[in-house]
Biopython code that builds the backbone (N, CA, C, O; Angstrom):
import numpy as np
from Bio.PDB.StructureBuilder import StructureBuilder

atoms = [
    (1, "UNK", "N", (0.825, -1.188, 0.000)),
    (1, "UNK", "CA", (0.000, 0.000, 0.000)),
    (1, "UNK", "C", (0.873, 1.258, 0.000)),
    (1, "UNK", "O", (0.372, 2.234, -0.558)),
    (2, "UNK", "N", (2.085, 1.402, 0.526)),
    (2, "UNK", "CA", (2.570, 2.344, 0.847)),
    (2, "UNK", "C", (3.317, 2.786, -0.613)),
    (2, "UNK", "O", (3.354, 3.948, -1.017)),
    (3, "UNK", "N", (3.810, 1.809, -1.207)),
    (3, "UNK", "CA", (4.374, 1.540, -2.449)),
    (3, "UNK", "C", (3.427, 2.622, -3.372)),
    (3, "UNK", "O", (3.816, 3.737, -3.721)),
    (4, "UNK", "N", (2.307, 2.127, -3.636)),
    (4, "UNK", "CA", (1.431, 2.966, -4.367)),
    (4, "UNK", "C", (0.832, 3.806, -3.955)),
    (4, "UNK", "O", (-0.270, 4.038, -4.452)),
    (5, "UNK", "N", (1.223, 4.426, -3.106)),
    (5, "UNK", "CA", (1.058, 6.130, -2.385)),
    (5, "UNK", "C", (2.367, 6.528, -3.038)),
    (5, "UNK", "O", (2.442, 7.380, -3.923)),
    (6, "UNK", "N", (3.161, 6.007, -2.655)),
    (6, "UNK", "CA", (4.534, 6.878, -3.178)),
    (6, "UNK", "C", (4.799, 7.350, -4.416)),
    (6, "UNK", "O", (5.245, 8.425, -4.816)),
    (7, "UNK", "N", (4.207, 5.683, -5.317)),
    (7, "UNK", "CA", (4.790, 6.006, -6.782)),
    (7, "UNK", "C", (3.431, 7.362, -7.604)),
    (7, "UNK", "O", (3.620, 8.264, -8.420)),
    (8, "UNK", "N", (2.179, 6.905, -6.906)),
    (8, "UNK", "CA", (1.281, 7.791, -7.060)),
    (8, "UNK", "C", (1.787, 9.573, -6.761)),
    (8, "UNK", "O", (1.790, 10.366, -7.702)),
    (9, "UNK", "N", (2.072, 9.877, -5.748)),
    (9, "UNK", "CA", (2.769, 11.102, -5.058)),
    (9, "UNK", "C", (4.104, 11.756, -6.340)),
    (9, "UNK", "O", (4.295, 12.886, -6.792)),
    (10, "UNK", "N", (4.714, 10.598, -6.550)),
    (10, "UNK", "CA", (5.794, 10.848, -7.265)),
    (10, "UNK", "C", (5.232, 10.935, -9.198)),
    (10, "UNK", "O", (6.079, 11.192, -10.052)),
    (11, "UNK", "N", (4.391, 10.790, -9.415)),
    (11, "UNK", "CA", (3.679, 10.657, -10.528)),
    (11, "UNK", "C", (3.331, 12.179, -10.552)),
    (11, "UNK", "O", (3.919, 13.118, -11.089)),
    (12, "UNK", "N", (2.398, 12.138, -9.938)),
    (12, "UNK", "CA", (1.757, 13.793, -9.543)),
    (12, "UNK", "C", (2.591, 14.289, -9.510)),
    (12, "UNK", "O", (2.656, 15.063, -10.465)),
    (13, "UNK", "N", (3.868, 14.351, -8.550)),
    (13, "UNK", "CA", (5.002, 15.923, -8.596)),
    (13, "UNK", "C", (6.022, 15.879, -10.099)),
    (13, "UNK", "O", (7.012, 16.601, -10.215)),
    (14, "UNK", "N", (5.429, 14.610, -11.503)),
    (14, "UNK", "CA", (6.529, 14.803, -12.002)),
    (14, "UNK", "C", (5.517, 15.740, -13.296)),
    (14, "UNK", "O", (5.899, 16.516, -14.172)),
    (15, "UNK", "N", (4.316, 15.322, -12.984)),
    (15, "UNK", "CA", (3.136, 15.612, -13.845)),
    (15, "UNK", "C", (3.224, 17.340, -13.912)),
    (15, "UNK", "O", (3.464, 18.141, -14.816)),
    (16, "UNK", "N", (2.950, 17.439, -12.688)),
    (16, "UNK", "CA", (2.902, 19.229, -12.012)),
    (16, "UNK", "C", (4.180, 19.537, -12.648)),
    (16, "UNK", "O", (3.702, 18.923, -13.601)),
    (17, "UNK", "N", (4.962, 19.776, -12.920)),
    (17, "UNK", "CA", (6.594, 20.470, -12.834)),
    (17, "UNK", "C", (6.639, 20.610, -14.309)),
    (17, "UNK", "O", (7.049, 21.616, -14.888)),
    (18, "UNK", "N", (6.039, 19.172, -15.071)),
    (18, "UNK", "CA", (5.688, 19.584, -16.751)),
    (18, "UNK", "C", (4.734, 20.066, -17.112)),
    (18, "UNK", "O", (4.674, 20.129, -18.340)),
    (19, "UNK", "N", (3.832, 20.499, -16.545)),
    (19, "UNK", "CA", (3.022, 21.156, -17.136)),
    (19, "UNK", "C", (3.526, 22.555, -16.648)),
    (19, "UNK", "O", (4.114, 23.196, -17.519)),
    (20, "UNK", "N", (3.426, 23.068, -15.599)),
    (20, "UNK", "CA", (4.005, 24.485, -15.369)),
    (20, "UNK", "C", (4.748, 25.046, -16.052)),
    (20, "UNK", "O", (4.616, 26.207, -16.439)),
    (21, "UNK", "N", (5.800, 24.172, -16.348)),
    (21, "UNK", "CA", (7.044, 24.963, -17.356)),
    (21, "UNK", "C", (6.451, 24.836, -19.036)),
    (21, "UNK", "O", (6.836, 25.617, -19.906)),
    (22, "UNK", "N", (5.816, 24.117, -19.204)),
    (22, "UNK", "CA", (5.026, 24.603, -20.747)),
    (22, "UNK", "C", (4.256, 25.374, -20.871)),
    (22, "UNK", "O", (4.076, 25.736, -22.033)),
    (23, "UNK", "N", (3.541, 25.926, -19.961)),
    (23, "UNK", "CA", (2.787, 27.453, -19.776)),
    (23, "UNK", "C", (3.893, 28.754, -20.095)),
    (23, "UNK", "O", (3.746, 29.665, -20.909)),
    (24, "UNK", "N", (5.031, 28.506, -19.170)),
    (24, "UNK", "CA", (6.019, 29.477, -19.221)),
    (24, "UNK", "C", (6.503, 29.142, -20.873)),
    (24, "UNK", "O", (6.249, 30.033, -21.683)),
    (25, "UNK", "N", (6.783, 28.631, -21.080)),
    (25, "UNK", "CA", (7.843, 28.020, -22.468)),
    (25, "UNK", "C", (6.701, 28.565, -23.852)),
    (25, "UNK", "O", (7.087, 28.506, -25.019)),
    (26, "UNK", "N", (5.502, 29.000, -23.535)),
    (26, "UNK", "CA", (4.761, 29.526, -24.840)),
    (26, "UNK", "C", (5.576, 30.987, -25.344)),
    (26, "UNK", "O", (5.820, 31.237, -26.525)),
    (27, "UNK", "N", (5.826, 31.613, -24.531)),
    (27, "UNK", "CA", (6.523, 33.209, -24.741)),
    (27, "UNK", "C", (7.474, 32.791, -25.087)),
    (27, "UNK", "O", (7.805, 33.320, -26.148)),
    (28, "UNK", "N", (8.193, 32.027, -24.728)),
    (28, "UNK", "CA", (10.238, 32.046, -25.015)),
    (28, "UNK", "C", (9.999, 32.111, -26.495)),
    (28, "UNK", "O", (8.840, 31.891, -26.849)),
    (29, "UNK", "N", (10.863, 32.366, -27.398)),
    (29, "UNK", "CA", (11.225, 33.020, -28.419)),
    (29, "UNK", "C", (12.767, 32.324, -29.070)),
    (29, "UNK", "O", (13.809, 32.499, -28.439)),
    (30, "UNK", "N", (12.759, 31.797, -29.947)),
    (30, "UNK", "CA", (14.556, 31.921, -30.333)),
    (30, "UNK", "C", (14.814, 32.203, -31.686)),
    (30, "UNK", "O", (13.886, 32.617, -32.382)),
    (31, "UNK", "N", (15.870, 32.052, -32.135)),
    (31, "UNK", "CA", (16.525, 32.980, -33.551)),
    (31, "UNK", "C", (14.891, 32.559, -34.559)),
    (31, "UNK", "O", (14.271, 31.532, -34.838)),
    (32, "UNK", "N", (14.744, 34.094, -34.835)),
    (32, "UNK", "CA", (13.753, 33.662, -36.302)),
    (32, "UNK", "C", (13.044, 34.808, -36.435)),
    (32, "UNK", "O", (13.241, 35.793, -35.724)),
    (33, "UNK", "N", (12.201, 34.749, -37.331)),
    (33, "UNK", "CA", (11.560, 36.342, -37.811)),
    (33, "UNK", "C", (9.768, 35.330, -37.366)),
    (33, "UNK", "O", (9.427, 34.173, -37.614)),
    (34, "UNK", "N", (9.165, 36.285, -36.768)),
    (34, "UNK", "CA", (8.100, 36.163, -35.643)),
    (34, "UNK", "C", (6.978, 37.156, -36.882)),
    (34, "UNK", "O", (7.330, 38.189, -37.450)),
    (35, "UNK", "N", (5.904, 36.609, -37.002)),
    (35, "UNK", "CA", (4.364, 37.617, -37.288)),
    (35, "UNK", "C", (3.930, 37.868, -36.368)),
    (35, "UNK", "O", (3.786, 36.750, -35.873)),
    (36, "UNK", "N", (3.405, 38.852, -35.364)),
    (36, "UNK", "CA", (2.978, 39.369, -34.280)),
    (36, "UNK", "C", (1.467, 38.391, -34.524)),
    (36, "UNK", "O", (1.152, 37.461, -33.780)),
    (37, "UNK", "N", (0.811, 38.763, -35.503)),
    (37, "UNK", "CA", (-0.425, 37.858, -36.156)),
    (37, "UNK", "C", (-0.365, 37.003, -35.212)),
    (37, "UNK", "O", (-0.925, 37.011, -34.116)),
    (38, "UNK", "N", (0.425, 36.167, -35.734)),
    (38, "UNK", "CA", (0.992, 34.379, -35.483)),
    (38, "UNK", "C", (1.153, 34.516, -34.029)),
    (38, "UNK", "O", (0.737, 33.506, -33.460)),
    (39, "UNK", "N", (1.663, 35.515, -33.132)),
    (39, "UNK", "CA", (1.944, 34.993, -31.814)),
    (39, "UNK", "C", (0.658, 35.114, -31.133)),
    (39, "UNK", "O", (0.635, 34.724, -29.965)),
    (40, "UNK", "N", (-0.154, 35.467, -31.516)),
    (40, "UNK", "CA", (-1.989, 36.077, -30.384)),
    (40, "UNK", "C", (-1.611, 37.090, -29.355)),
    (40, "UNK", "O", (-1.962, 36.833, -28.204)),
    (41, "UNK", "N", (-1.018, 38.091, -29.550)),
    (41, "UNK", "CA", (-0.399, 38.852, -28.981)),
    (41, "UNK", "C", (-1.710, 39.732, -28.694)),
    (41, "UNK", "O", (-2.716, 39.379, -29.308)),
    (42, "UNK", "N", (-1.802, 40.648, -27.981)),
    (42, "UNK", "CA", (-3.386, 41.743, -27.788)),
    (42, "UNK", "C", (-2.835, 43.510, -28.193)),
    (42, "UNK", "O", (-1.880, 44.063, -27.647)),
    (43, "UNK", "N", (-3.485, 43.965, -28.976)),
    (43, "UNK", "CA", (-3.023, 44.961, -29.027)),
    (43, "UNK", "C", (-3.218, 45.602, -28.317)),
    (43, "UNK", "O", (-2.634, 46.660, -28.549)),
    (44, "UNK", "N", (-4.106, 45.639, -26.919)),
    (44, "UNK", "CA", (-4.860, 46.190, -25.748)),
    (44, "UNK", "C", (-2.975, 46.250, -24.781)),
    (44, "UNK", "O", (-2.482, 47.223, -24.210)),
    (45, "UNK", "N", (-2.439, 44.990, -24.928)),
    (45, "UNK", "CA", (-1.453, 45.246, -24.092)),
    (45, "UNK", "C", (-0.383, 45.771, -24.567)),
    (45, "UNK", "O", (-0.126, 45.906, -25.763)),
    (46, "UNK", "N", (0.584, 46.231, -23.244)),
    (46, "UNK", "CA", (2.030, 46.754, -23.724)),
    (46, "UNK", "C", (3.218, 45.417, -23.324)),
    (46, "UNK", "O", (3.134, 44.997, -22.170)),
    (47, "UNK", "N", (3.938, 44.979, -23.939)),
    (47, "UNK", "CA", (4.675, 43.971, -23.771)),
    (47, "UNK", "C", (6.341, 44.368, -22.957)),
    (47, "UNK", "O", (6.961, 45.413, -23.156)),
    (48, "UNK", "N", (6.686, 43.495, -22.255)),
    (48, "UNK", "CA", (8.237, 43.431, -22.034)),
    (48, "UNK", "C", (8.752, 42.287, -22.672)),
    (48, "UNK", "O", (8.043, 41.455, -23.238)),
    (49, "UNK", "N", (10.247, 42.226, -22.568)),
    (49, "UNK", "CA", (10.944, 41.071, -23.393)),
    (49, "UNK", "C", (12.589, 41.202, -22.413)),
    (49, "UNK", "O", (13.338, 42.161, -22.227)),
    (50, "UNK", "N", (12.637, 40.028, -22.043)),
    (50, "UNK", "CA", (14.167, 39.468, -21.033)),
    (50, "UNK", "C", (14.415, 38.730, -22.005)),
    (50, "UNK", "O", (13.582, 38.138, -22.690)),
    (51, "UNK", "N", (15.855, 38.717, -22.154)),
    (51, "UNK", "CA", (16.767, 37.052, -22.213)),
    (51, "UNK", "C", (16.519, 35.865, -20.969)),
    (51, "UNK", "O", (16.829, 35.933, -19.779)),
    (52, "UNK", "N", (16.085, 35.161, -21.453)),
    (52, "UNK", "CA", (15.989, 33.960, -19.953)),
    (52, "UNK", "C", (17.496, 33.238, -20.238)),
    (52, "UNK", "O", (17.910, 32.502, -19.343)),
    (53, "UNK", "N", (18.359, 33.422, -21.481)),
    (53, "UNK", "CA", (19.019, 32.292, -21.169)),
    (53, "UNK", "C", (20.488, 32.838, -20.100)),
    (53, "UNK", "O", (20.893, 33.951, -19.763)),
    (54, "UNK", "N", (20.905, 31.598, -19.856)),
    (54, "UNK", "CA", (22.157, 32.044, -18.624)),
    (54, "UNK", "C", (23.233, 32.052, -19.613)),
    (54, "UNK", "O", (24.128, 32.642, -19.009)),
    (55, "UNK", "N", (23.562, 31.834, -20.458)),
    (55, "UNK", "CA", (24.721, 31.862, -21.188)),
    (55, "UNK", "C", (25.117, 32.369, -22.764)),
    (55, "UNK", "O", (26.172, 32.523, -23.381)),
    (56, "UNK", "N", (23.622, 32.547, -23.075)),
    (56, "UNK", "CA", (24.011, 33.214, -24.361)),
    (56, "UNK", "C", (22.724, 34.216, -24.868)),
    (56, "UNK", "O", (21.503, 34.150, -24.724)),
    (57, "UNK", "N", (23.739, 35.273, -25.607)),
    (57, "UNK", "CA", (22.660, 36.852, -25.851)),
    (57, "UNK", "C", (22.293, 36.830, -27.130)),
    (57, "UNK", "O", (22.798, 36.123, -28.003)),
    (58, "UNK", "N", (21.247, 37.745, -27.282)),
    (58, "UNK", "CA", (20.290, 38.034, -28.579)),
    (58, "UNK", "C", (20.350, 39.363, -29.046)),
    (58, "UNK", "O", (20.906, 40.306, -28.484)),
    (59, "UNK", "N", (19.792, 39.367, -30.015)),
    (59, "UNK", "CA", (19.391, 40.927, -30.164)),
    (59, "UNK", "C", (17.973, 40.701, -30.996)),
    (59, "UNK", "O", (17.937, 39.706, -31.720)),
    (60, "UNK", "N", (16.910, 41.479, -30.947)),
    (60, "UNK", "CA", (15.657, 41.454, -31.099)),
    (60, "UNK", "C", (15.378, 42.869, -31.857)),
    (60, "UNK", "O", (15.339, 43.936, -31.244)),
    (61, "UNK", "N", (15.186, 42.751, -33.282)),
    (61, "UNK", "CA", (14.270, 43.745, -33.843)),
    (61, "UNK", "C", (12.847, 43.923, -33.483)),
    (61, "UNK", "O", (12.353, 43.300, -32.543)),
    (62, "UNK", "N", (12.281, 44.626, -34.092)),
    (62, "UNK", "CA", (10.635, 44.989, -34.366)),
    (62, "UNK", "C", (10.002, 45.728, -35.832)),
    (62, "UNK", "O", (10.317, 46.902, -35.636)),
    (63, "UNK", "N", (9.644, 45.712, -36.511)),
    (63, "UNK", "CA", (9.510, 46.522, -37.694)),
    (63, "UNK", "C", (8.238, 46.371, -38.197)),
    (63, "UNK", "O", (7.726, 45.252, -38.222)),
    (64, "UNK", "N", (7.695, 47.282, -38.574)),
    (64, "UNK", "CA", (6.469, 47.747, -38.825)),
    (64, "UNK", "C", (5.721, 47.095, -39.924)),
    (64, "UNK", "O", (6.050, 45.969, -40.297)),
    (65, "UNK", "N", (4.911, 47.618, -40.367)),
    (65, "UNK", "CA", (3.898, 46.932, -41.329)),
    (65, "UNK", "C", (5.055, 47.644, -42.959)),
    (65, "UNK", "O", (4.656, 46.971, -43.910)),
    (66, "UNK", "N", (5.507, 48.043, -43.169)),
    (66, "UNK", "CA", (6.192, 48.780, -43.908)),
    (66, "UNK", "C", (7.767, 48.769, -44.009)),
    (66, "UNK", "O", (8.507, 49.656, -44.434)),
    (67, "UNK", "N", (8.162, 47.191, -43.366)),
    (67, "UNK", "CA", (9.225, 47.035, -42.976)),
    (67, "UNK", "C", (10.375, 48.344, -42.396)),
    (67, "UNK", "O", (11.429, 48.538, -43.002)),
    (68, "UNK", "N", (10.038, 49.053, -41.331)),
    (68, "UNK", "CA", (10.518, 49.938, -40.543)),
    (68, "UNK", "C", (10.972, 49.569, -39.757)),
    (68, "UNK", "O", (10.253, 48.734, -39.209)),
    (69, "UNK", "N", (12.294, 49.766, -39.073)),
    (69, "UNK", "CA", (12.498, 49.513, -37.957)),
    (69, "UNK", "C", (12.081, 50.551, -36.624)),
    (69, "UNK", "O", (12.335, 51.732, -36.386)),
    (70, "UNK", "N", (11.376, 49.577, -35.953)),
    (70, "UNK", "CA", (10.732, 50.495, -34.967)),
    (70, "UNK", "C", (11.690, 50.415, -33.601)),
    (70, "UNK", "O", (12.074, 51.406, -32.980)),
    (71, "UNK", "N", (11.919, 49.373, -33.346)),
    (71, "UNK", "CA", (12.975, 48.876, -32.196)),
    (71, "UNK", "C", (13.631, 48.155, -32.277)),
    (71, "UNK", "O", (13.544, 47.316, -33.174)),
    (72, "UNK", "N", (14.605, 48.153, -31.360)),
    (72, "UNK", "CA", (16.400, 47.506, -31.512)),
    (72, "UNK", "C", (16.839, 47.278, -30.529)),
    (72, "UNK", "O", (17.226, 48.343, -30.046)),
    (73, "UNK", "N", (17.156, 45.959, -29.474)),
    (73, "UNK", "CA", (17.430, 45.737, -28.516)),
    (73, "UNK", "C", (18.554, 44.949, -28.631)),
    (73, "UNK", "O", (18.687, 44.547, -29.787)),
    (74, "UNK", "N", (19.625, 44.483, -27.688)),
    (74, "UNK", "CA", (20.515, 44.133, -27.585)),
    (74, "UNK", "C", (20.539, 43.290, -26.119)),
    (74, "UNK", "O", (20.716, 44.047, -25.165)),
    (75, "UNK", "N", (20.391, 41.826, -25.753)),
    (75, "UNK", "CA", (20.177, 41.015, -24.611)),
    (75, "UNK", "C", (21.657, 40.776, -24.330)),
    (75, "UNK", "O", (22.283, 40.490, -25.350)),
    (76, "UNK", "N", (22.186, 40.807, -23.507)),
    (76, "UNK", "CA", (23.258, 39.786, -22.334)),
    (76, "UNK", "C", (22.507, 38.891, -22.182)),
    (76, "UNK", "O", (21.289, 39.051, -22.252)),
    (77, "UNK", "N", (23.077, 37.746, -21.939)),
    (77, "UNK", "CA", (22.915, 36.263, -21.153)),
    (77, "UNK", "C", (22.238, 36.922, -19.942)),
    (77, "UNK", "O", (22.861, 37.844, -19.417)),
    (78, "UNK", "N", (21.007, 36.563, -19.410)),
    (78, "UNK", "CA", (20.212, 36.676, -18.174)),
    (78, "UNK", "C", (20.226, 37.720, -17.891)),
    (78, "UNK", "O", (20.793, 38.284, -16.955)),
    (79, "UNK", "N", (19.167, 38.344, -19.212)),
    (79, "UNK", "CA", (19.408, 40.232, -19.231)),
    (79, "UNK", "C", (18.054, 40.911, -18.191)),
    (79, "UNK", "O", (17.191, 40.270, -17.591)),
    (80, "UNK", "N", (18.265, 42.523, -18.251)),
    (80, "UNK", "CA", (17.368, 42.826, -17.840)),
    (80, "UNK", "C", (15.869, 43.383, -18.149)),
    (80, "UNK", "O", (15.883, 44.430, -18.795)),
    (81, "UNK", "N", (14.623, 42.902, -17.823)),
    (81, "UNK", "CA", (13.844, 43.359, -18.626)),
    (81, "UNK", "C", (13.208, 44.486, -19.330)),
    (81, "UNK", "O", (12.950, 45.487, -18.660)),
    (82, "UNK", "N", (12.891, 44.468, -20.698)),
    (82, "UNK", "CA", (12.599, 45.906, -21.337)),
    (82, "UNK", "C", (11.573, 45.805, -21.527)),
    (82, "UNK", "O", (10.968, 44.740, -21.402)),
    (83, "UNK", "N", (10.918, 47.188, -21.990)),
    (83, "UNK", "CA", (9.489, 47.501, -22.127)),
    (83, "UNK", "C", (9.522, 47.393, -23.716)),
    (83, "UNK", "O", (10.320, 48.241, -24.115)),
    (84, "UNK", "N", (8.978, 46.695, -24.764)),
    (84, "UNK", "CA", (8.840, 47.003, -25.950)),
    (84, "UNK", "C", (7.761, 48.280, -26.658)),
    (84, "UNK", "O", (6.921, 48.750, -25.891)),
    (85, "UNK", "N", (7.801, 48.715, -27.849)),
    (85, "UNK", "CA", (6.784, 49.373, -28.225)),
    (85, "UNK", "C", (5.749, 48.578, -28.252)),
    (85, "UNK", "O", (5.668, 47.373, -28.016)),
    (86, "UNK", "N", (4.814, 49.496, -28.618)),
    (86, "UNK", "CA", (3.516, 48.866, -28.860)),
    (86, "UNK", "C", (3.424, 48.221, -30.068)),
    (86, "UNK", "O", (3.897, 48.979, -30.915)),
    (87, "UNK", "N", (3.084, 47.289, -30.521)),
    (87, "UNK", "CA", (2.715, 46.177, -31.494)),
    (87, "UNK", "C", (1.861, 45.870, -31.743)),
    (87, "UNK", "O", (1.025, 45.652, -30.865)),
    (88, "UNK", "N", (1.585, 45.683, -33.025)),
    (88, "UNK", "CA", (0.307, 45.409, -33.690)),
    (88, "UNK", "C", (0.252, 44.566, -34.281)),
    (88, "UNK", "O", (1.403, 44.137, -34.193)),
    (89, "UNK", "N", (-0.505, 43.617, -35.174)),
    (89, "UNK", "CA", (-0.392, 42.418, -35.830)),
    (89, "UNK", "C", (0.552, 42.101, -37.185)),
    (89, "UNK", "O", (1.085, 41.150, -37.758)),
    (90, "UNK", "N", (0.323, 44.164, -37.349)),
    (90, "UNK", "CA", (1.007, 43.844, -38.503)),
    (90, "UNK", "C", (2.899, 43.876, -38.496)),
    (90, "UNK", "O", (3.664, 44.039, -39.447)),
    (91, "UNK", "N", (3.182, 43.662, -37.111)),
    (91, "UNK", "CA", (4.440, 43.614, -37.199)),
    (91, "UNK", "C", (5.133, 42.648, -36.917)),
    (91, "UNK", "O", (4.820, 41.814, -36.067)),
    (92, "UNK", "N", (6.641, 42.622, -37.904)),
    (92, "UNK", "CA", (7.313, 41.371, -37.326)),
    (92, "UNK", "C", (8.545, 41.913, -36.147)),
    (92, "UNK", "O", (9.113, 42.987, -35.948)),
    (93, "UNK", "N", (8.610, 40.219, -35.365)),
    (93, "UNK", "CA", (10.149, 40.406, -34.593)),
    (93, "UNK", "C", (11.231, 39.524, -35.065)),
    (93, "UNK", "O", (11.098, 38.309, -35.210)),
    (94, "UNK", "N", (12.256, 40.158, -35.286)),
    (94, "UNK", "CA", (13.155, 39.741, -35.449)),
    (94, "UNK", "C", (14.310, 39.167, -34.398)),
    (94, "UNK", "O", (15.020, 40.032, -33.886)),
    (95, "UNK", "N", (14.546, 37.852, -34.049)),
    (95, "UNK", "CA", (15.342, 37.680, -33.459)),
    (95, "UNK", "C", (16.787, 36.306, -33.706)),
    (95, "UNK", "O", (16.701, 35.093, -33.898)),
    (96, "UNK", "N", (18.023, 37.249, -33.578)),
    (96, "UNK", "CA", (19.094, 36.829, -33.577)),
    (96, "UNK", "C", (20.207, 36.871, -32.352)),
    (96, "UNK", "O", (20.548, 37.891, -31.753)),
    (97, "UNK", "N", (20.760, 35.347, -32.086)),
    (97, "UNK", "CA", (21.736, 35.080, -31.139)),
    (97, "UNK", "C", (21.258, 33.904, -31.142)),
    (97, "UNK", "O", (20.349, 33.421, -31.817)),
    (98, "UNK", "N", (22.070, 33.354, -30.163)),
    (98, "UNK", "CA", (21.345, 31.439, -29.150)),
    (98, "UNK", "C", (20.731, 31.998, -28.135)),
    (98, "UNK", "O", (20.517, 31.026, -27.411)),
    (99, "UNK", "N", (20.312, 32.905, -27.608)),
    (99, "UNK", "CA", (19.442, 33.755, -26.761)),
    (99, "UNK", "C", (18.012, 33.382, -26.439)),
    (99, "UNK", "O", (17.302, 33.544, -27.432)),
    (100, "UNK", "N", (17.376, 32.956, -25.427)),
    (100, "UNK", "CA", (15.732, 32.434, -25.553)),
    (100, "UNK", "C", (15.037, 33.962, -24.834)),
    (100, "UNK", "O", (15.205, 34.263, -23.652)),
    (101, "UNK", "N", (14.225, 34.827, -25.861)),
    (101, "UNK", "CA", (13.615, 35.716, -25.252)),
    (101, "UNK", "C", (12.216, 35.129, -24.975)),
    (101, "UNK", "O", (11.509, 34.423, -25.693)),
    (102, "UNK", "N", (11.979, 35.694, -23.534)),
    (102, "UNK", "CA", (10.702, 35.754, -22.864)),
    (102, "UNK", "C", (9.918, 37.045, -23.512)),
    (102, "UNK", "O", (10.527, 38.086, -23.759)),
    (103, "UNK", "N", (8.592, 36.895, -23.750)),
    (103, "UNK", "CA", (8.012, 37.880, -24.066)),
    (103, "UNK", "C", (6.626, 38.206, -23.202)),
    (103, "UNK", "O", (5.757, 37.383, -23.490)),
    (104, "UNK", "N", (6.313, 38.906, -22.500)),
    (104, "UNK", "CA", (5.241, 38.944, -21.748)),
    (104, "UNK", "C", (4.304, 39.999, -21.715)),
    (104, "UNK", "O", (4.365, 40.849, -22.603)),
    (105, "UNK", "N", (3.299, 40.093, -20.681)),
    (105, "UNK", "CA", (2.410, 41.154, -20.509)),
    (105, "UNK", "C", (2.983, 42.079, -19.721)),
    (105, "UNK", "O", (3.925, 41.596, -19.092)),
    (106, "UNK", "N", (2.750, 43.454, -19.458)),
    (106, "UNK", "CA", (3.370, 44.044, -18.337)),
    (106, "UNK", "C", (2.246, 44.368, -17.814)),
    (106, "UNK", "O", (1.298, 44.858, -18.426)),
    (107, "UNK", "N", (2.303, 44.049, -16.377)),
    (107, "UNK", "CA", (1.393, 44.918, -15.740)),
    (107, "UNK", "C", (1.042, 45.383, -15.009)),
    (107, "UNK", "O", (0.053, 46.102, -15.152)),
]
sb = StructureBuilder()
sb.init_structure("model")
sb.init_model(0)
sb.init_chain("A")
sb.init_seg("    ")
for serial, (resi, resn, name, xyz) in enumerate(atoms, 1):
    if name == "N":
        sb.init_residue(resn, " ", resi, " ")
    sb.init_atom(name, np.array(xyz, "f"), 0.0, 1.0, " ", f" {name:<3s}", serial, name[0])
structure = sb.get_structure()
C-alpha cells in the first residue's frame, strides 16, 4: 500500500513540474523572424521582453507593417527586462543570437 502512495505522489510531482514549465515556455522566443499575427499577442497590451538564457545573448528587432524599424534591442545572457513598443499584428520580430527571449504582458 505504501508503495502505491509513493509512486502515485511521485507521478503527480513529475506531472505538475511539466506542465508548469510549458505554460512558461509559450513566450520564449529563439533565432527567427516572428508575425505578431501568429503569436496572439493583444493589441490592448504593452509587452516586455528578457533574455531567460544564462549563457548566451540576442538581439531582437521589431519593424512595422512597412518594414521599418521600430525597435532595436541588444540582450546579455540573463538580461534585464525591457518595455517594448507597442505592437500590432502587422508587425514582425526579429530575433538573432542562441538567446531564448521571454516575451510577456506588463502589468
Amino acid at each position: 500500500m505504501k508503495k502505491k502512495i509513493i509512486a502515485l505522489l511521485l507521478v503527480s510531482c513529475f506531472l505538475l513540474s511539466v506542465s508548469s514549465n510549458t505554460a512558461h515556455a509559450l513566450n520564449v522566443f529563439k533565432e527567427g523572424v516572428y508575425k505578431v499575427a501568429d503569436l496572439n499577442f493583444s493589441e490592448d497590451n504593452q509587452y516586455m521582453a528578457q533574455n531567460v538564457s544564462q549563457t548566451e545573448g540576442a538581439y531582437l528587432q521589431i519593424f512595422d507593417e512597412k518594414q521599418v524599424l521600430v525597435q532595436s534591442i541588444r540582450f546579455q545572457p540573463d538580461s534585464e527586462k525591457f518595455n517594448l513598443v507597442k505592437i500590432t499584428p502587422e508587425f514582425r520580430i526579429v530575433i538573432v543570437g542562441g538567446g531564448s527571449i521571454y516575451i510577456y504582458p506588463a502589468k
